[in-house]
Every structure is written in structure tokens, then in C-alpha cells.
C-alpha positions as CSV (number, residue, x, y, z in Angstrom):
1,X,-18.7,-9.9,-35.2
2,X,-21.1,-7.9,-38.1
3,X,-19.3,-6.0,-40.4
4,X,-20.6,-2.2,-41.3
5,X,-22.9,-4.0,-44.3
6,X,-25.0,-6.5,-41.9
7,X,-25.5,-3.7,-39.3
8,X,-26.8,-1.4,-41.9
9,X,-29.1,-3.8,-43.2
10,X,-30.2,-4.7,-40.1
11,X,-30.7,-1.1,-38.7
12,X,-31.3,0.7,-41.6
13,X,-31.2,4.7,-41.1
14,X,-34.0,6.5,-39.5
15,X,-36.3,8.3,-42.4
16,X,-35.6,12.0,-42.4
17,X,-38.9,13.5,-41.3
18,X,-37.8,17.2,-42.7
19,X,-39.0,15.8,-46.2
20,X,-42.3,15.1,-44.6
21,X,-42.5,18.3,-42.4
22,X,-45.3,20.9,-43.9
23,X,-43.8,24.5,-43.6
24,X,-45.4,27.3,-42.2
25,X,-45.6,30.5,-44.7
26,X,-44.8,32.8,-41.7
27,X,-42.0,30.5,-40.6
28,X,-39.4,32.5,-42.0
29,X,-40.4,35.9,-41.0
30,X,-39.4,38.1,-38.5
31,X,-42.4,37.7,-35.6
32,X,-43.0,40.8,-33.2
33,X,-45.7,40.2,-30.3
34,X,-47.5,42.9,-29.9
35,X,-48.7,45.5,-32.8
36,X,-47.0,48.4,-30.8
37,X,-43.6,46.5,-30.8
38,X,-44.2,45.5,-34.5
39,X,-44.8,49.6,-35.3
40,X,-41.9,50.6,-33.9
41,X,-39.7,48.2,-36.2
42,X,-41.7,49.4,-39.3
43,X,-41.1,52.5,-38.2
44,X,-37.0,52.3,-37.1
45,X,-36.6,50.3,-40.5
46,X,-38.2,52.6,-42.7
47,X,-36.0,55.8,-41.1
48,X,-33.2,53.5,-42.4
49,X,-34.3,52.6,-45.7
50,X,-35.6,56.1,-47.2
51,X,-38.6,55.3,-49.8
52,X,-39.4,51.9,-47.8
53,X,-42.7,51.8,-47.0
54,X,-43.4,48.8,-44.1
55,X,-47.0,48.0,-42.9
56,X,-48.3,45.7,-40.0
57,X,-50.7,43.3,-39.9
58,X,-51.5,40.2,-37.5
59,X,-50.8,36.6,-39.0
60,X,-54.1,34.3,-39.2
61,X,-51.6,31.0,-39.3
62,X,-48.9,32.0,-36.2
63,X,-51.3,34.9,-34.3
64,X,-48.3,37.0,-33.8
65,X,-47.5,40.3,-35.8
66,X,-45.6,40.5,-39.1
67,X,-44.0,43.5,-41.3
68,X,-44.9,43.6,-45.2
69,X,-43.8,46.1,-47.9
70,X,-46.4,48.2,-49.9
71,X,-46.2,49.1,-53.2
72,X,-47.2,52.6,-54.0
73,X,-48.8,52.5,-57.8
């Protein structure tokens, strides 16, 4: 019989792939499918937030429709 130490040198763990994996900047960001649907969350969440001011613009990586803050200088 192998004990614990054999098996692990002779199948070693499998490498963890997440290390290699190249994130997506969009990836973590709320993703609405059409620009009418992404509107109407700008517009919910900014009668929430008083002062907030959301716009909407389509993503070039993920094609889908994403919410960003503006800055008013």
C-alpha cells in the first residue's frame, strides 16, 4: 500500500488555472441587455440615491449595456 507522500508525488495537484485566467474589466459589473432595460435602472437608482447621476453606455468587450457615474465639475 502507498502512503499519502508517494501518492502525492506521484499525482501531484492539478495547477490552479484561476492564476492564469485573464479577467474581463466588465466582469464584475452589473450587465443589463437592452439600453431600455439599462435606462430604467439608471433611472430607479438615481430616484434612490438623490445627487447620483447614472449614465448608459454599451460595452465594446461584453456587447451588453453597463451603468457609470458622472461627475459634474
Amino acid at each position: 500500500m502507498m502512503s499519502s507522500e508517494q501518492i502525492m508525488k506521484r499525482y501531484p495537484k492539478k495547477a490552479d488555472y484561476r492564476a492564469y485566467r485573464f479577467d474581463l474589466p466588465c466582469e464584475d459589473k452589473k450587465v443589463y441587455s437592452t439600453e431600455k432595460e439599462a435606462i430604467e435602472a439608471s433611472e430607479a437608482r438615481m430616484a434612490e440615491h438623490l445627487g447620483l447621476e447614472l449614465a448608459v453606455y454599451q460595452c465594446n468587450v461584453c456587447q451588453s449595456w453597463h451603468l457609470t457615474s458622472v461627475n459634474r465639475s
